[in-house]
C-alpha positions as CSV (number, residue, x, y, z in Angstrom):
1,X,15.4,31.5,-24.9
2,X,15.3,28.1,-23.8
3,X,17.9,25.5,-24.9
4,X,17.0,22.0,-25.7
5,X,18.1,19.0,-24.1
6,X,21.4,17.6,-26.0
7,X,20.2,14.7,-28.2
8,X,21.3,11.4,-27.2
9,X,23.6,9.7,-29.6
10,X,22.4,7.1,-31.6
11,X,22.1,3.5,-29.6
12,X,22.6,5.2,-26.5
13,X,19.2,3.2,-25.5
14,X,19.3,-0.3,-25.6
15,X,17.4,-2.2,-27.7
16,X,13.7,-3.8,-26.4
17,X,14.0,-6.8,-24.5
18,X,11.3,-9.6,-25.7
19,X,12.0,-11.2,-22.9
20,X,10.4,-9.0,-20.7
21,X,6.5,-9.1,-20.2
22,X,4.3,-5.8,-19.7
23,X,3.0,-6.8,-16.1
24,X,-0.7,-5.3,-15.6
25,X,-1.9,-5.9,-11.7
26,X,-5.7,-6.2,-10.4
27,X,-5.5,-6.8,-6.8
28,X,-8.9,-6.7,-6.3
29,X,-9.7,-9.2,-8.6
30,X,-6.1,-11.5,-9.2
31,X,-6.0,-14.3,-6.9
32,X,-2.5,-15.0,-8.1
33,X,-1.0,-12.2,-6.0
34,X,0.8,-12.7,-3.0
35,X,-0.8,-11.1,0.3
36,X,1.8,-11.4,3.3
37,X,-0.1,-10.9,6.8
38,X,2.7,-8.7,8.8
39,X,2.4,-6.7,12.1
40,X,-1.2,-6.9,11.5
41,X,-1.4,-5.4,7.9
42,X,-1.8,-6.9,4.8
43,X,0.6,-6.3,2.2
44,X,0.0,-7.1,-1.8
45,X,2.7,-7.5,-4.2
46,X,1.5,-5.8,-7.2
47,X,4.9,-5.8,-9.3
48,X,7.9,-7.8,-8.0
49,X,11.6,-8.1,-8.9
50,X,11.2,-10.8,-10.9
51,X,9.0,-8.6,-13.4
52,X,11.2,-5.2,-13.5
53,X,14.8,-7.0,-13.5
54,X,15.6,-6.2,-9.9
55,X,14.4,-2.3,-10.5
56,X,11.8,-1.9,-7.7
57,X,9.1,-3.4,-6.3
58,X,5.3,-2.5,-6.2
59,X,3.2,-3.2,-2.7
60,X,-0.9,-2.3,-2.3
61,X,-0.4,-1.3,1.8
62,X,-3.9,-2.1,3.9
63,X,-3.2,-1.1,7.1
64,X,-5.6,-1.4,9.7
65,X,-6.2,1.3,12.6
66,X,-3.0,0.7,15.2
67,X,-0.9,-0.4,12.2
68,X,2.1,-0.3,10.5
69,X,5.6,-1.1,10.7
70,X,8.2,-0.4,13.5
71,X,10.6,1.8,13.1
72,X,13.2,1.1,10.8
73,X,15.7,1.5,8.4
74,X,17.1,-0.3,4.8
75,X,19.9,1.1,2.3
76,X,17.0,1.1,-0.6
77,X,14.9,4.0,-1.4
78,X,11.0,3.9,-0.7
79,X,8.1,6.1,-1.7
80,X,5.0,5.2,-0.3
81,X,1.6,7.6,-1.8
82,X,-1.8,7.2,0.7
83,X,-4.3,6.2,-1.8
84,X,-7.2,6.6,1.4
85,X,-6.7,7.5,5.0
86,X,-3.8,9.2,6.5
87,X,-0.8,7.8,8.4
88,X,1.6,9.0,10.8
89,X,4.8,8.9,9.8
90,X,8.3,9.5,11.7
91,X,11.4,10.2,9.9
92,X,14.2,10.9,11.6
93,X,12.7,11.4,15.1
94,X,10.0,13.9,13.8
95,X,6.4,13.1,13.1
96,X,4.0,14.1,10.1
97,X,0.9,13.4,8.7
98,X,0.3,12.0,5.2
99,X,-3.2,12.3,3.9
100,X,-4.5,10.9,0.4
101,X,-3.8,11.8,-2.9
102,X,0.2,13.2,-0.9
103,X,3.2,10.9,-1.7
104,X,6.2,10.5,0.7
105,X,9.4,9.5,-0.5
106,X,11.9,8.0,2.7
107,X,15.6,8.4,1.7
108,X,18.0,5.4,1.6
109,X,18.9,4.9,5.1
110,X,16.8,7.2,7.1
111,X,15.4,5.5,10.0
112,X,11.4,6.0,9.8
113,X,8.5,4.0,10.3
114,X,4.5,4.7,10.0
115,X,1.4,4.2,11.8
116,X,-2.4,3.9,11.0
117,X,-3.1,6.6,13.8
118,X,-7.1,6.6,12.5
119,X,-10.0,4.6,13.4
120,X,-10.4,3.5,9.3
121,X,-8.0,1.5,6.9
122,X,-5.6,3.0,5.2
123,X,-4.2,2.0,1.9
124,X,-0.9,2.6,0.5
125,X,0.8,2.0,-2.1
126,X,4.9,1.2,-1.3
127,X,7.5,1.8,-4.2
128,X,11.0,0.2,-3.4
129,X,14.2,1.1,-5.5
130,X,15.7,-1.7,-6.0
131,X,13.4,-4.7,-5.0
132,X,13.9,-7.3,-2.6
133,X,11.4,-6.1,-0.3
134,X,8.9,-8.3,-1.3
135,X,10.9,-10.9,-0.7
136,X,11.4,-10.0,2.9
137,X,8.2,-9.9,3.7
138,X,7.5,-13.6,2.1
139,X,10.0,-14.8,4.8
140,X,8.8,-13.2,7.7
141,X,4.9,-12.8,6.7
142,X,1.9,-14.8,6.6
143,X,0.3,-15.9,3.6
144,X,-3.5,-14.5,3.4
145,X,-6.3,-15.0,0.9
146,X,-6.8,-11.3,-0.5
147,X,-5.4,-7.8,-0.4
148,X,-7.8,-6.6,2.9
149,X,-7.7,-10.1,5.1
150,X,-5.5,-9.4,8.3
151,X,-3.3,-11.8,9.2
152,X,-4.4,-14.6,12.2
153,X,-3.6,-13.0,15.7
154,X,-0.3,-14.3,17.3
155,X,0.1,-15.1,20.6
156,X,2.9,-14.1,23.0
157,X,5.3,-16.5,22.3
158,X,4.4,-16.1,18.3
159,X,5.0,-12.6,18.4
160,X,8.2,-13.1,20.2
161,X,9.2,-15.7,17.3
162,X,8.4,-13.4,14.7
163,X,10.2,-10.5,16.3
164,X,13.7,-13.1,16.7
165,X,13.0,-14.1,13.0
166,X,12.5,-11.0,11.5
167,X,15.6,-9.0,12.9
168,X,17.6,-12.5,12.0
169,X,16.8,-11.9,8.4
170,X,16.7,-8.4,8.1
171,X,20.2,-7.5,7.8
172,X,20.1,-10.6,4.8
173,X,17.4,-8.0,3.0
174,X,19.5,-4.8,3.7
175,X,17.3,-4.0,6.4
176,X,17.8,-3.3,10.2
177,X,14.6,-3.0,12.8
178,X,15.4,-0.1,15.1
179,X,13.1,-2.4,18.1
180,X,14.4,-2.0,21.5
């Protein structure tokens, strides 16, 4: 015999908030949505902070072959599910492979990183507990047009300013860039 869960008492869920808005995302078709050009992907904030009350974050991934973040490591949670492609991941020094329709979920902490090892695009879609991340990546990325447009080349010396800027913020978003 199975037992049922113990009821909740009565008010133990707070009442609705009117305040809040159901947020409904298009990406292909919403030109309102930010699309941040970083390391050479594109990333799309679907759902920010602002609409789950701090919560998480939503991000729509396109990651060009060669792509993808390097490794490193923040004291939120992330979940990231391939919608097409497969990347590469490392977590904690060991490598996998994520395909398609499989969903990855990186612990709080754990260095790890990912990488478009593929001659496609790969898209992805990022979940992070609480949010903030979004914001990161406004500081540090490149505003693009749409969800697929790769951000403008940077030179040499750009790169190099990037890199400086991005490990100057990081720790401000939780975050710490395990570069050499």
């Amino acid at each position: 015999m199975t037992e049922s869960p113990p009821s909740s008492p009565e008010g133990s869920i707070p009442p609705d908030d009117p305040q809040r808005h159901l947020t409904v995302a298009r990406p292909n078709e919403d030109e309102s949505l930010p699309h941040f050009g970083l390391v050479g992907d594109t990333y799309t904030v679907l759902v920010s902070g602002d609409d789950t009350a701090g919560k998480y974050t939503l991000i729509d991934m396109h990651v060009p072959p060669g792509g993808g973040p390097p490794p490193h490591r923040h004291d939120f949670e992330e979940m990231f599910t391939v919608l097409e492609g497969e990347v590469e991941l490392s977590f904690r020094g060991q490598q996998l492979m994520a395909k398609a329709g499989e969903t990855v979920n990186v612990p709080a902490n754990a260095p790890h990183g990912f990488r478009n090892a593929s001659s496609e695009a790969v898209r992805l879609l990022c979940l992070c507990a609480p949010s903030g991340q979004e914001e990161f990546f406004a500081e540090v990325g490149q505003p693009v047009t749409s969800r697929t447009e790769p951000p403008p080349p940077l030179d040499g010396e750009s790169q190099a300013a990037f890199i400086t800027k991005s490990k100057a913020l990081a720790p401000e978003y939780h975050t710490e860039l395990l570069l050499p």
